[in-house]
C-alpha positions, 0 to 999 in steps of 0.5 A, a space after each residue: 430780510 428783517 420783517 419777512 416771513 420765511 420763504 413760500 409762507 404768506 404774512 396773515 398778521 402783523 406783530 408790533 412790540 412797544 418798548 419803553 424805558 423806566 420813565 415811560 419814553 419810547 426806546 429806539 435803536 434796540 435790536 428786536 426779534 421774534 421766535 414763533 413756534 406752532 403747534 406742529 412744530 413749525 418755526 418762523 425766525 423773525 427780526 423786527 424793523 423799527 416803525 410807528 414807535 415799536 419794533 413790528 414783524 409780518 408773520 405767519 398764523 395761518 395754520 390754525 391752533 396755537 403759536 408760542 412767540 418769544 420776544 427778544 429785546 436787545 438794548 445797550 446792555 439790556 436783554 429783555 424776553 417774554 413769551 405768550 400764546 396765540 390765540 391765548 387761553 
């Protein structure tokens, strides 16, 4: 289900996306979605429910040291991907 976490993991945080167009309007409509990868290999696949404004997710970073989350923004013919770390550097 869109903004869950996979299936006998609790939610620890909350991932919120904001996207806006060229002159600074919120987008609406765009497909959105979250790849979260920890440390030890660990993946959480994670699509994104439209609210507030933003695209958000419940997620999982209970397990200590570092996550790499990928975003992936799909939007007309547009598709927008990022990534940092958690904690960052």
């Amino acid at each position: 289900e869109a903004g869950q976490v996979p299936e006998g993991m609790d939610a620890t945080h909350h991932l919120m996306v904001y996207i806006e167009n060229p002159e600074g309007m919120s987008v609406s409509g765009a497909q959105v979605g979250f790849l979260v990868e920890a440390e030890g290999g660990e993946t959480q696949q994670l699509m994104c429910m439209e609210m507030g404004g933003g695209y958000g997710s419940d997620v999982n970073l209970g397990g200590g040291g570092k996550y790499t989350i990928k975003t992936k923004v799909v939007t007309g013919d547009l598709k927008l991907i990022d990534e940092f770390t958690f904690p960052g550097d």
